[in-house]
N, C-alpha and C positions, 0 to 999 in steps of 0.2 A: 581092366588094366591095358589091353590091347586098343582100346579103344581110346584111352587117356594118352595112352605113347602116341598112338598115331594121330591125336589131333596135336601132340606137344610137336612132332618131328612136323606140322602143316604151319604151325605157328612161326615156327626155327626158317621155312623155305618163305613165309609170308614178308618175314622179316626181314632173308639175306635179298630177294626181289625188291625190295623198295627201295633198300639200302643203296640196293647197287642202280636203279633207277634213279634215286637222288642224287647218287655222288655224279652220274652222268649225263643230269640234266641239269646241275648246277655245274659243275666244272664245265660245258659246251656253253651256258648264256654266260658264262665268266668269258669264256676265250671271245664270244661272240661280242660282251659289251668291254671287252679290253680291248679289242681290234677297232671298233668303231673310236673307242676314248683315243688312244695313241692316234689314230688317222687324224683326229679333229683335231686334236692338240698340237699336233705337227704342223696341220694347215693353218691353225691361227698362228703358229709361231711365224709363217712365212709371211704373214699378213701387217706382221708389228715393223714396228720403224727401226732404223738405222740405231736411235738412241736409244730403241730397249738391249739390244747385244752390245751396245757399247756402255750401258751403265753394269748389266748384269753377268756375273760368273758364268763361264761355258760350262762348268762343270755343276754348277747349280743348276743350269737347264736341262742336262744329263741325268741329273737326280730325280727331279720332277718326270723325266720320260722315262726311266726305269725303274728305278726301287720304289717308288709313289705311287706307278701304277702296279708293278708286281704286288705292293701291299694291298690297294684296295681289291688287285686281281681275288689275293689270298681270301679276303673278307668275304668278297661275294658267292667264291665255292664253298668256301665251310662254314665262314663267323656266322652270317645273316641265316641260314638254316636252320643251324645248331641254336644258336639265340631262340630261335622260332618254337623246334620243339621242344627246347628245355621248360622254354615259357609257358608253351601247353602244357608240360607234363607237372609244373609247381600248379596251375589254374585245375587239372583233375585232381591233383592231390588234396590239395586244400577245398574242395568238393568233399571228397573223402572223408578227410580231419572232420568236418564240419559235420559228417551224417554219423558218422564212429562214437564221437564228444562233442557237443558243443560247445562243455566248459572249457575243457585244453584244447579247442581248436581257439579258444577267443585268446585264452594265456598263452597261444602259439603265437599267434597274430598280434597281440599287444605286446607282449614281450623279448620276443625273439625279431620279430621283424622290423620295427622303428629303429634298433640299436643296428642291423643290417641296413637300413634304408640309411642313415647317417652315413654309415661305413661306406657305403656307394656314392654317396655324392662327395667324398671327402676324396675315396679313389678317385673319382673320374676326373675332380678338377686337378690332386698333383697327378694323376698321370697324361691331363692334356698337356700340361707343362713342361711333363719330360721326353714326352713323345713329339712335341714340338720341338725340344732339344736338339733331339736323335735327328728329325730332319733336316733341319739346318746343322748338326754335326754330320752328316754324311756326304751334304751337299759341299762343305768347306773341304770334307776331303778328297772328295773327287774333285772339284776345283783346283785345291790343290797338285792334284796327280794330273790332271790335263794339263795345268801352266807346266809344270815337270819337265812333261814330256817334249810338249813343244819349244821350249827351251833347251832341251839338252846338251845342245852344240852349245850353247854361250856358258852353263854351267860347267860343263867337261873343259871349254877354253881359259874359265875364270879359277877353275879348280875347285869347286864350289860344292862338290858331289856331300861331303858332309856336313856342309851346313844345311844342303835343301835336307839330308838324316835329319838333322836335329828340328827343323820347322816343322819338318811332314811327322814327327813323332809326336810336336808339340799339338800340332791339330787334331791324329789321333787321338791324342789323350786326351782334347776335349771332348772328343769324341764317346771314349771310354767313359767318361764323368758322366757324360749326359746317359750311358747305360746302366752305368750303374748307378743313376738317381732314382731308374726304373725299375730296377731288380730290388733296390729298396722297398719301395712304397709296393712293388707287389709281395715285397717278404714283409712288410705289415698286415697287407690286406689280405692277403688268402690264410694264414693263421691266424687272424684274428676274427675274420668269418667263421673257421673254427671253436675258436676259443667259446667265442657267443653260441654258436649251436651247442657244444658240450655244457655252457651253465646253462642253455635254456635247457635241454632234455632233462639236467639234475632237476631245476624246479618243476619240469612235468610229473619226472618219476614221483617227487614227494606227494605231487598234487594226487597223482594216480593212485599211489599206495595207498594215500589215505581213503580213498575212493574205492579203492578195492576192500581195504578194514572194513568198514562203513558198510559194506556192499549197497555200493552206489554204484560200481562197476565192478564186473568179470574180469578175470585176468584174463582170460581170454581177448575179451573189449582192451584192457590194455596194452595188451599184447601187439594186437591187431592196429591200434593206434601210433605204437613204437614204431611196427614197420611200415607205416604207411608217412610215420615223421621221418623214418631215416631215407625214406623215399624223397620227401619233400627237400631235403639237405643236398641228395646227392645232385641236381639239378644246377643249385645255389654255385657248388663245387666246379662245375662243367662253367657256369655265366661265369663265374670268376677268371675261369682259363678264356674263357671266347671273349668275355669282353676285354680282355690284354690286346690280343688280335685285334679286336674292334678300334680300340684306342689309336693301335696303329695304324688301323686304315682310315680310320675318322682324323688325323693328321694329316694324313697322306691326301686328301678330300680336301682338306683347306687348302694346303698348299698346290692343288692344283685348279681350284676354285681360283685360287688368288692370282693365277698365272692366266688361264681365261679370260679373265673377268679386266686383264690389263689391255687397255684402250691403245691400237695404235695413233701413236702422236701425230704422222701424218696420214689424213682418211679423205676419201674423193666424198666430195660436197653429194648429195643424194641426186641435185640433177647433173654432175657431171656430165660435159658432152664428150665425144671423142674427137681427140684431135684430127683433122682433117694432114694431109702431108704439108709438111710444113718447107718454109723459103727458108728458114737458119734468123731470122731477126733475134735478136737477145736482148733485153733491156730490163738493168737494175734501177727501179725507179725508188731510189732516195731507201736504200735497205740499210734497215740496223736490225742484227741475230745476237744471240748469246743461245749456247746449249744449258747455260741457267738464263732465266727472263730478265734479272738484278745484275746479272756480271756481261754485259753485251761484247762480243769479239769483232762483232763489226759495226761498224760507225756509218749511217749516211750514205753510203754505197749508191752512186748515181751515175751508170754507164750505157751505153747504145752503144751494140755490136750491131753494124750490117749483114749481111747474108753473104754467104763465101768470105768474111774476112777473117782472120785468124789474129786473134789477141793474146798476146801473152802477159799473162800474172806473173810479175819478180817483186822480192821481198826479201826480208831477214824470217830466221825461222819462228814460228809463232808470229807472224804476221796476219794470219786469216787467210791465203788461197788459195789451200785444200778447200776452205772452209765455203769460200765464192763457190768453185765445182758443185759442192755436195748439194748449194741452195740450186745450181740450177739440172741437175737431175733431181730436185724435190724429194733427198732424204731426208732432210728438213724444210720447213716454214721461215716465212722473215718472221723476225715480232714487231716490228715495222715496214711498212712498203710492200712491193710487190716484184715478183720478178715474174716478167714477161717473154712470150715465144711469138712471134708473128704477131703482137701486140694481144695475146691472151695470157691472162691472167695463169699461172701453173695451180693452180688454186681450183681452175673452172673446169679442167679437163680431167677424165680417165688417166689412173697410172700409167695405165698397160698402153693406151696411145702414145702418152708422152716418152716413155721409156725405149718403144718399141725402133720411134725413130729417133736414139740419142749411141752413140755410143763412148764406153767409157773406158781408160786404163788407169785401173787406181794404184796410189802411189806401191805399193805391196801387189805385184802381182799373185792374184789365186788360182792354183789351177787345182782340178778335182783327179779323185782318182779314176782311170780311166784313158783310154789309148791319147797319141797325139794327135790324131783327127776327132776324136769325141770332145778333147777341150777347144780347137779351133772352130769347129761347129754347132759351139753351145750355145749360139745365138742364135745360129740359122740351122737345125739341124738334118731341111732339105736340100744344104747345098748339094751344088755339082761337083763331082771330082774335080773340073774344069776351074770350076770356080774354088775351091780349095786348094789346087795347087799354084794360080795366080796368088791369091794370099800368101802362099808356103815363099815363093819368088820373091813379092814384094816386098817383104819384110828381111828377106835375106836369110831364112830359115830352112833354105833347101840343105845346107852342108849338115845340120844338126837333124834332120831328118832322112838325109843318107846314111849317115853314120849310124843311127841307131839300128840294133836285131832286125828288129820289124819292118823297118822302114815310118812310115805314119801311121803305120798299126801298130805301136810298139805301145807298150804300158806306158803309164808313167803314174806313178807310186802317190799315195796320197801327200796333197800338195806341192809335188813335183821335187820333190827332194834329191831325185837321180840326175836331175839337169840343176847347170849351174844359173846364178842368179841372171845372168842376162840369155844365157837358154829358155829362161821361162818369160823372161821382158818380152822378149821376142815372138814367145808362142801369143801373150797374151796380148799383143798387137796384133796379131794375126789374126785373133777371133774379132777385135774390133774393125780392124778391115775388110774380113770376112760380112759383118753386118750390115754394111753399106750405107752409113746414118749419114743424117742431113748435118749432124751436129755431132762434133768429135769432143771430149772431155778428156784430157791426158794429165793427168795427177803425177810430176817427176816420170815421164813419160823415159829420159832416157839417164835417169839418175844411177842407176843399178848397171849398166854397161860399159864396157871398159870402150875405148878410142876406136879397135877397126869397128865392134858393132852398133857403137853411136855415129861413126861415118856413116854407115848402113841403113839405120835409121831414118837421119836426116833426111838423106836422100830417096826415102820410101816417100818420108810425111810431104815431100816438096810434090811427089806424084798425089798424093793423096788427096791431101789439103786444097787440092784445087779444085775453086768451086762449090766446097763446102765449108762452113762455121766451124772454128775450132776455138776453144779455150784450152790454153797449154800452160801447165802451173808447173813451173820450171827455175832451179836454182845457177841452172847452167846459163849463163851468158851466151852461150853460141846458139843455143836452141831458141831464145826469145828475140836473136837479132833476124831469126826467118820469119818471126812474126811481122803483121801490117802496121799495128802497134802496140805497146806495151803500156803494159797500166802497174805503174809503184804501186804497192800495199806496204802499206807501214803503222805497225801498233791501229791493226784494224779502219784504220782510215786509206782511202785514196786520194794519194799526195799529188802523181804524175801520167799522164796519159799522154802520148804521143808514137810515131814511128822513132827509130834510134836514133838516126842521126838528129834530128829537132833534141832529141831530151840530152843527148850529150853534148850541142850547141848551148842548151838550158843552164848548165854547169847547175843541178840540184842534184835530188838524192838519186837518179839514176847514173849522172855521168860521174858522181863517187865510187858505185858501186862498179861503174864499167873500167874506173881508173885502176880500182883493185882490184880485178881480175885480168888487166891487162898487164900489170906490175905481176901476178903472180906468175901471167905465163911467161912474161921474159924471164922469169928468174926458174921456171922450169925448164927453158928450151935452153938457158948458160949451162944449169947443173945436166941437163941430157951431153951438151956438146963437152963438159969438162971430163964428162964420166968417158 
């Protein structure tokens, strides 16, 4: 008896040692192969083009980086073990059955197991369906809750707070549907893997009684077979639960298979060279784009910047150039022609060359969270003091930089929400002037600022701009007349190209555009002087 206890209490210590070795050798290669997945995943995100974040939900990208991998995290410390030894432990059991009876190990095996093997492929394919649900219902709803969020000033202004209630409930509840299509098919599937185990063991016992009458079999033997069937069940019982987990993380798998697996649109040719420093040349040779390849935005596009001259894009809105900008920092591809740097090809060079010497301010200033010197130095982030407060100067962002706690060490909150919109124009000039590019890109560079800090402005770019290539995509008449010339965009063609005064001699679609903005300001400086 002593002897039996103390081999039972070695078995109990054998057991809680392995237990506790696997749960902490599997949750360590979980956190160790969930750290490396999120890294890699992260890095390709940064690698995809312009048009993957502009066709795809933020908050679906969100989804894919947390709840998709927290599932498969889940999977890899428990599901894939548990599957492992449940699996072993039905493989010794059915060892067992087989040496016990061979005839009800066969009526185990014929009987009982094809009506579960059905049962499982019938599970597995509705629950990839609803598990496919669930992820794209979670992903809608955090999409939803991110657009929310970042709108909340326009919804709070619109009055809108109940209607985004009743949207966000509505997505929930798709949400809820797609959960509860899967508490369904598991409240089929796990009672009914039951139900089958319960009529197979009836037709055992029949078989076995008779077998016992008969003595063909010991009750003991059947005894003995009972427990080693109820053994073979309870394993059945445990895949049932694990592979629900599994489901989910084999979802969670595709959909981040499928986010890998997407090809940045724009990719550096395999012999890419690096761009050498470049003189500023720009040349659109005969460009026609579309962000679909059937609906093209631009037409034929055939222009020559020289080096230090500064062009301005004016248009009506939806005209294409934003659109001009983004092909010549190479967020996109022409689908026709070629656009050129010193007579190279953007096609032929290194991103990271071309980018390094371009600098951009796009139409939406971004700034990150993070002090006011860490967003003006996020291009160069070995500037000098010396040279960061030149910038802070040039731009005319010393007053908003005294003002604040800190001075230039002060926060600034994500996406700069604490500064007002031309507070942020201004920083985000700052870090482009901070960069020192051969080639300036300014996207409504001074659209978001009121009159003293588009004075201000001006008078930066007039220091700036000189001697360097600019492309200024600008709504504002006063900001395109410091350009050398102007180039009309209209309904994706280039109508007009000259300096100002030749295209309002021209009387076409520039000196229209300059007649109504000249008529507007005199009737704003009547209603200033009546007021």
């Amino acid at each position: 008896v002593a002897l039996a206890a103390g081999l039972y209490f070695v078995a109990i210590a054998v057991t809680a040692t392995a237990q506790h070795y696997q749960v902490r050798v599997t949750g360590r290669l979980a956190a160790w192969v969930m750290n490396d997945l999120r890294v890699k995943v992260f890095a390709h995100l940064q690698r995809l083009s312009l048009g993957f974040f502009t066709e795809e939900k933020a908050g679906v990208i969100m989804s894919r980086m947390t709840s998709d991998i927290e599932n498969l995290q889940q999977l890899l410390q428990d599901g894939l073990a548990q599957l492992a030894i449940q699996a072993l432990v039905m493989v010794v059991i059915t060892i067992h059955l087989f040496t016990t009876n061979v005839k009800l190990a066969l009526i185990t095996e014929l009987l009982i197991v094809p009506p579960l093997v059905i049962a499982s492929i019938w599970f597995k394919r509705a629950s990839e369906r609803g598990y496919d649900r669930v992820r794209d219902g979670i992903a809608n709803v955090l999409a939803d809750l991110s657009e929310s969020l970042h709108g909340v000033r326009i919804v709070t202004a619109h009055n809108r707070q109940r209607h985004n209630v009743i949207h966000h409930r509505n997505v929930v509840g798709d949400y809820r549907g797609a959960n509860y299509y899967t508490a369904r098919v598991n409240a089929v599937y796990g009672p009914g893997t039951q139900f089958l185990g319960v009529i197979g063991q009836a037709v055992l016992l029949a078989v076995g009684g008779y077998q016992v009458l008969h003595h063909q079999l010991s009750v003991g033997g059947l005894l003995a077979f009972f427990l080693y069937l109820n053994r073979f069940f309870a394993p059945i019982q445990l895949l049932v639960q694990q592979y629900n987990a599994f489901q989910q993380g084999n979802a969670s798998v595709f959909k981040l298979r499928d986010l890998v697996d997407t090809e940045p649109e724009v990719r550096e040719a395999e012999d890419a060279a690096v761009l050498p420093p470049i003189e500023g040349a720009i040349a659109f040779d005969h460009v026609t784009f579309g962000y679909d390849p059937e609906r093209p935005v631009l037409f034929d596009i055939d222009l020559d910047i020289a080096p230090g001259e500064t062009v301005a894009f004016v248009g009506p809105t939806g005209a294409g150039k934003s659109t001009l900008a983004k092909l010549v920092t190479r967020f996109y591809d022409p689908t026709e022609g070629r656009v050129r740097i010193d007579g190279v090809d953007l096609r032929e060079v290194t991103l990271h060359s071309l980018r390094s010497q371009l600098g951009v301010v796009p139409q939406e200033p971004f700034l990150f969270a993070g002090t006011i010197r860490d967003n003006i130095t996020f291009a160069r982030p070995d500037a000098t003091d010396a040279e960061v407060d030149e910038a802070v100067d040039l731009v005319g962002l010393r007053d908003v930089v005294e003002r604040a706690p800190q001075g230039i060490d002060t926060v600034v909150h994500e996406r700069g929400q604490t500064l007002s919109s031309g507070e942020r124009q201004l920083l985000a000039l700052a870090r482009a002037f901070l960069a020192r590019p051969r080639v300036l890109v300014l996207d409504e560079a001074t659209s978001n600022l009121d009159l003293q800090s588009e004075t201000k402005i001006e008078a930066a770019l007039d220091v700036l701009l000189e001697n360097r290539t600019a492309v200024l995509i600008a709504h504002r008449l006063s900001t395109a007349m410091r350009a050398d010339r102007i180039a009309v965009v209209d309904d994706g063609r280039l109508v007009e190209v000259g300096p100002h005064d030749e295209l309002v001699a021209l009387g076409g679609r520039y000196a229209e555009m300059y007649g109504t903005w000249v008529r507007q300001a005199e009737l704003a400086e009547h209603a200033d002087v009546d007021a």
